[in-house]
VMD Tcl script that draws the C-alpha trace (Angstrom):
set ca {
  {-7.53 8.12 32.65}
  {-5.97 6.71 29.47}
  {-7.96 6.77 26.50}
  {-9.20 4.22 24.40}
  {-7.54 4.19 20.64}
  {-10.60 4.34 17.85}
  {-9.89 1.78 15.60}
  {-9.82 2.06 11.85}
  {-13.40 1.12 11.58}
  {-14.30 4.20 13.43}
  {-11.96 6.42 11.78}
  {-13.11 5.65 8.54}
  {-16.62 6.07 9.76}
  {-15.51 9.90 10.43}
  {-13.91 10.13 7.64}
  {-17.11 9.24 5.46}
  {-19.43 11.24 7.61}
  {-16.48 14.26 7.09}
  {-17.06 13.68 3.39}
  {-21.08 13.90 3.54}
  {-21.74 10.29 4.07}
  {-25.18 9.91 6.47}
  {-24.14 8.45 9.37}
  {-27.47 6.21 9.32}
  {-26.48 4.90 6.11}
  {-22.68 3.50 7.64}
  {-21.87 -0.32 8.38}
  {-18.65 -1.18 9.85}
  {-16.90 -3.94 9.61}
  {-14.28 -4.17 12.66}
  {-13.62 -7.32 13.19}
  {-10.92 -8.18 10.52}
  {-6.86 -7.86 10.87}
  {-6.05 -7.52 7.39}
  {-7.88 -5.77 3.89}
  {-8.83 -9.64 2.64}
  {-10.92 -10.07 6.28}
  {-12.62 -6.89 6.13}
  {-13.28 -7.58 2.03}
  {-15.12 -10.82 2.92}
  {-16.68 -10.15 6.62}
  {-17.99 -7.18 4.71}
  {-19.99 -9.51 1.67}
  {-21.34 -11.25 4.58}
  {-22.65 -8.09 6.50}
  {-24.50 -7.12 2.61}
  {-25.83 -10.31 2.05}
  {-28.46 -9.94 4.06}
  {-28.98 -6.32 3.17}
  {-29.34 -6.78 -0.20}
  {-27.54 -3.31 -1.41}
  {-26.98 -2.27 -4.57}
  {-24.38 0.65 -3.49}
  {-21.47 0.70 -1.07}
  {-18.59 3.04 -0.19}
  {-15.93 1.93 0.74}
  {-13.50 3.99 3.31}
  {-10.07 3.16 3.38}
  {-6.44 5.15 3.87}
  {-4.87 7.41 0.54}
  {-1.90 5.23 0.99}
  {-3.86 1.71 0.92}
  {-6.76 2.52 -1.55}
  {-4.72 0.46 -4.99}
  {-4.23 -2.74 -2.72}
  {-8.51 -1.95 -1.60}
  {-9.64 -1.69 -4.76}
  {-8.28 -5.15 -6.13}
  {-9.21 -6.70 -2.78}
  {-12.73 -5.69 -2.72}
  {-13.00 -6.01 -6.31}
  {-11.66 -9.99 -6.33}
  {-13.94 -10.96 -3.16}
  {-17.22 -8.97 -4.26}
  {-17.09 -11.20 -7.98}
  {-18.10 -13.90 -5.62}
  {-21.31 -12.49 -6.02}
  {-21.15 -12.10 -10.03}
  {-19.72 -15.15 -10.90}
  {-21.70 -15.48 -14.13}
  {-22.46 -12.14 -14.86}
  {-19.60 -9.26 -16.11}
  {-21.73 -6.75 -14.35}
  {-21.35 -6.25 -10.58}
  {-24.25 -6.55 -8.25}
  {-23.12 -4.16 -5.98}
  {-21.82 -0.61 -6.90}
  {-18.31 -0.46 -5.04}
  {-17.31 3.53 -4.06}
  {-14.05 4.38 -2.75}
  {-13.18 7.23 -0.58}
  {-9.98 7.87 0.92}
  {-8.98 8.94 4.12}
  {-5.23 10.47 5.06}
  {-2.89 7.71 6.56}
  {-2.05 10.77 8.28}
  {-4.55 9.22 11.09}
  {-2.87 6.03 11.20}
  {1.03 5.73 12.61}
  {3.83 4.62 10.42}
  {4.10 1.54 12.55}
  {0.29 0.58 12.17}
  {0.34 0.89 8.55}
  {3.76 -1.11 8.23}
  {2.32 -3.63 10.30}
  {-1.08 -4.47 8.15}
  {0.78 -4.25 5.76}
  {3.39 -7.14 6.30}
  {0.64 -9.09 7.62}
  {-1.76 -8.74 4.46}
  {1.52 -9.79 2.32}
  {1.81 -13.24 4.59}
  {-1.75 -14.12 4.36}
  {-1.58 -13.56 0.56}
  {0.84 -15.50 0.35}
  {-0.88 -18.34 1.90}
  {-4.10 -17.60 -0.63}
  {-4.45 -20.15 -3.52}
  {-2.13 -18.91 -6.35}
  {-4.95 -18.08 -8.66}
  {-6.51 -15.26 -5.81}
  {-2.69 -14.53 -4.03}
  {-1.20 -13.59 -8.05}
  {-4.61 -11.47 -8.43}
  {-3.89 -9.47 -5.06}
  {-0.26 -9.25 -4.94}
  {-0.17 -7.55 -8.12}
}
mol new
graphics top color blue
foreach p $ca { graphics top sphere $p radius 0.5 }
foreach p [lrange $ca 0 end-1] q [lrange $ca 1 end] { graphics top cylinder $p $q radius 0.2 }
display resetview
């Protein structure tokens, strides 16, 4: 019987409920292969929600490259305003619970598909 590997949605959902998060109050997004897919599969998941708060659960060793991801997609729904619309949270989870290879892997993946981003957005996020 060989067992099904959670994926990083559902590890971060631990982790969040680990750190006091309701478990009725968590959306995953687990559809995306890099940060930049979750970022924006995410907005579209809010939209409809209309939140003004989110946390956001990602590994100790990713949360920098997160934060300017989530930050640069999530103005999409500020544009004309300096103030946010939704209240982004970050929690981190160990990369402990992902392997070396796995976190390599996103990794060199996210830095392709930046690359291919308009220079504007891909100089934003590369930084």
């Amino acid at each position: 019987n060989k067992e099904v590997p959670a994926s990083e949605a559902q590890i971060m959902k631990i982790e969040a409920i680990r750190q006091g998060v309701q478990p009725t109050k968590i959306i995953t997004e687990d559809q995306a292969v890099s940060t930049l897919d979750n970022a924006f599969f995410s907005l579209f998941l809010l939209l409809p929600s209309r939140l003004s708060e989110i946390i956001i659960v990602t590994t100790d060793t990713h949360m920098d490259r997160s934060k300017l991801i989530f930050n640069e997609v999530f103005k999409l729904l500020y544009k004309s305003s300096e103030q946010p619309l939704v209240k982004m949270t970050y929690i981190a989870s160990s990369s402990a619970s992902l392997s070396p290879e796995k976190l390599i892997s996103n990794q060199l993946r996210e830095q392709r598909l930046i690359r291919s981003l308009p220079l504007e957005l891909s100089g934003t996020l590369s930084s």
